[in-house]
N, C-alpha and C positions, 0 to 999 in steps of 0.2 A: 504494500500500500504506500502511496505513492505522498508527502507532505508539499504543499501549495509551495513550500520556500526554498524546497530542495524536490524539482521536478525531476521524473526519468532523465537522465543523461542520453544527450544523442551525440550522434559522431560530431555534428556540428559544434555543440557546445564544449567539448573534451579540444578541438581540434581550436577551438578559440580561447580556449583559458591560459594559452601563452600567446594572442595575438602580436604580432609585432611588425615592426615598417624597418626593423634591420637588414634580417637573413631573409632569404626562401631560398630551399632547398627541395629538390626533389632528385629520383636517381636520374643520376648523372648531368645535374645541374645546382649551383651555387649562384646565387647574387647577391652583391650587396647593394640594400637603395636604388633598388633596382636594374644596378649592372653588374654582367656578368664577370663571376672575378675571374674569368680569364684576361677580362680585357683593362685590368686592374695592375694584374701580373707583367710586371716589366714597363711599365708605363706610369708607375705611382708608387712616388716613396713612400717609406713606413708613416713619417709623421703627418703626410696630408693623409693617407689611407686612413689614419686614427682620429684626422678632423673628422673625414666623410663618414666615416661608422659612429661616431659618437654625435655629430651637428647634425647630419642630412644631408649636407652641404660642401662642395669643394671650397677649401681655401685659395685665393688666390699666391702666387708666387712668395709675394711679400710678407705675408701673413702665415705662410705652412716657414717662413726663414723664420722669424719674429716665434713661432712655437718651438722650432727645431732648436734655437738660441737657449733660450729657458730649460730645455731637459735636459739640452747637452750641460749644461751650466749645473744644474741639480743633480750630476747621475751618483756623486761619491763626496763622503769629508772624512774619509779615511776610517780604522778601523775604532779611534774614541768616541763614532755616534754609536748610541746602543744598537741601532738597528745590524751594523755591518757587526761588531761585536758580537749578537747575539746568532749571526748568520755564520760566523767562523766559531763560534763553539759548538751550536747544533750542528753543525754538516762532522763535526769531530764523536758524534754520540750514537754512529753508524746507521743515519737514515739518510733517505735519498735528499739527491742539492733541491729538491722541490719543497718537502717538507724543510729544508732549511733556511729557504725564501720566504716561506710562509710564513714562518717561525718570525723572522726577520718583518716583514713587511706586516702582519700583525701588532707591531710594538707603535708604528707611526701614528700615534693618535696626539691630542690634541696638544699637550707637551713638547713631542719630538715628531715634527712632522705634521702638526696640524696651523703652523705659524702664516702659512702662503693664503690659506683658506679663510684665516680669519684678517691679515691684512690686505685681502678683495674685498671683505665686508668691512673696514674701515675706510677705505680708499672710495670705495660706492657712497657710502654717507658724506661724504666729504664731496663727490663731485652733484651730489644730491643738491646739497644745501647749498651749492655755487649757481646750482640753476637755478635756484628759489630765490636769487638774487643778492647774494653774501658773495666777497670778493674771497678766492683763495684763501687768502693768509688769515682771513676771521673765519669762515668757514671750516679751516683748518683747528684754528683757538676753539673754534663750539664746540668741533666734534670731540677734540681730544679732552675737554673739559668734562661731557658726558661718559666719554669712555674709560675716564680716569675716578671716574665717581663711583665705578666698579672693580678698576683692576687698574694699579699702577703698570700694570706690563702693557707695551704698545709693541705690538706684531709685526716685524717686520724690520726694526730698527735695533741697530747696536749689535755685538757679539763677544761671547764670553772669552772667543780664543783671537778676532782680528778687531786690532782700531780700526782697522777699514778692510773690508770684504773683497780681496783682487776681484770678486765677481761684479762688482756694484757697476763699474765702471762703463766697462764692455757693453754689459745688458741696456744702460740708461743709454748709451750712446747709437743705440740701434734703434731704440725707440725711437729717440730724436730723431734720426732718420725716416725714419717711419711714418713719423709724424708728418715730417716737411714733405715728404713724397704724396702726403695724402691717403698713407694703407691705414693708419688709424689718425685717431679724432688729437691725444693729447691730454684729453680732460685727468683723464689718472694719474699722468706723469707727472704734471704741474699741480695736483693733490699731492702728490708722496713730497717730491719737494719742499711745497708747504711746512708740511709735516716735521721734515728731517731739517727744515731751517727752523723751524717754533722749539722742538729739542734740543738742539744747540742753541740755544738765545742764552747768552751769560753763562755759557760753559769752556772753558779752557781746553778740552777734549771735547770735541762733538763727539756726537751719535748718529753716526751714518747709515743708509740703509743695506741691510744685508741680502742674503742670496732668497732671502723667503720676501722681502719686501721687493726686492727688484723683479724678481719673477712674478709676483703680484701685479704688478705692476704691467706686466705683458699679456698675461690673462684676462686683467681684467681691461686692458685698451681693445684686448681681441673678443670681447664679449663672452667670456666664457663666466656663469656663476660659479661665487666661490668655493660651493664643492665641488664641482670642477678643477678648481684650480690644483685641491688636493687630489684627485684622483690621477691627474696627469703628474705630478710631483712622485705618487707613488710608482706611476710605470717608468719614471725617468730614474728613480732611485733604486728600481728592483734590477739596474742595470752593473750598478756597484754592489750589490746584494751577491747578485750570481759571479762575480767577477772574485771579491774575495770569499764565498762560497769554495769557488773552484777552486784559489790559490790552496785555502787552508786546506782542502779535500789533498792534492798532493803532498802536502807536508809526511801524510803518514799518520801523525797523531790523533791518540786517541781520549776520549772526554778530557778535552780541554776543558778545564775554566776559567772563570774572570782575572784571576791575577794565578801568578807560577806558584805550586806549590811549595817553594821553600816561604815564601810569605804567609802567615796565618792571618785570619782578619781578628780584629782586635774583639777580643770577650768582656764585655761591660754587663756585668749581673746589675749595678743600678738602672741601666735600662728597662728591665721586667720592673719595677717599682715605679719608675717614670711613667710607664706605660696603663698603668690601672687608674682606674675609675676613683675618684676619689671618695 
């Protein structure tokens, strides 16, 4: 007997419960977006093939360069972020380099790896409130006024290992280009600016922006939302993942951990006393 909310199943309804405007597939046919990937094959690089599957839309020339900049820029910071650390000690604990990317690229949340996606959403409110009729540099003073009203951390700015990010440079200077060519608009660039000139007001060391704020920065001129922005961060970074995956997989070694074992980690029983309820 059949319930009004949960009808008999028909092929039709089974065969639409993963509708999608991605893939179709039938034997001996593939298409993406409706073309066929053979004719994908040798005629489209990886990074527009991943605009087209993920927009709908081919990027033009300038815009698939402008994305290619930002992953190549993002793909490694060696092995003291946790991500590639946690990637070279799993691939050491005898499971495949898959689960050991996993392993790896599961850790990128909103700490380590979630910094790009929330300085798209700072960078949107900022070109927000410029169209509402606030110039830059005040636009800039409101937002971070609000966003400071909840978290002293601003995304995208400053670094705990460079005064200045070798990356910042490059990526802002292609924008500019970009800009002046007319592939994107500008608005975000001259927010982040804003930004990273209000930060250094009356500081002896500025605060520059980093490789999560400048790629921000390229995301969101190429209209991508911000979680967006972290998803492609994660494919550009699962590229340094598999890279020292592989290295450490050669070494030989097995269960690796966090520091060498002649090192102990320090035994603080005050801590279990620290740690209770009062």
């Amino acid at each position: 007997m059949s319930d009004s909310r949960y009808p008999e199943p028909t092929v039709e309804a089974v065969a639409s419960w993963w509708r999608t405007s991605i893939t179709r597939i039938a034997p001996g046919e593939v298409e993406h977006r409706e073309v066929p990937v053979q004719e994908l094959i040798g005629n489209t690089d990886l990074v527009s093939a991943m605009w087209f599957l993920v927009r709908g839309a081919r990027p033009n020339p300038g815009q698939a360069s402008l994305l290619e900049a930002a992953m190549v820029a993002s793909m490694d910071h060696g092995p003291q972020a946790p991500s590639i650390a946690i990637a070279r000690m799993a691939v050491t604990c005898g499971i495949g380099i898959n689960n050991a990317m996993a392993s790896a690229i599961n850790t990128l949340g909103d700490s380590h790896g979630g910094a790009g996606q929330e300085c798209v959403q700072l960078l949107d409110e900022v070109v927000e409130t410029v169209a509402a009729g606030s110039s830059p540099e005040q636009a800039a003073r409101d937002v971070l006024a609000r966003w400071r009203a909840n978290t002293k951390y601003v995304p995208g700015f400053g670094h705990r290992f460079h005064p200045k990010d070798p990356r910042r440079d490059p990526l802002l200077a292609l924008v500019e280009r970009a800009s002046a060519d007319g592939i994107v608009a500008g608005a975000h660039l001259t927010a982040a600016l804003a930004i990273e000139s209000l930060l250094s007001e009356g500081r002896a060391r500025p605060i520059p922006m980093n490789i999560d704020g400048a790629t921000a920065v390229i995301y969101a001129e190429l209209g991508f939302p911000p979680e967006l922005a972290r998803g492609f961060f994660v494919l550009s970074r699962s590229v340094g993942i598999l890279a020292h995956a592989w290295e450490e997989r050669q070494s030989g070694r097995r269960n690796k951990g966090p520091i060498p074992p002649s090192i102990l980690p320090t035994y603080d029983p005050a801590m279990a006393s620290d740690s209770q309820e009062p």
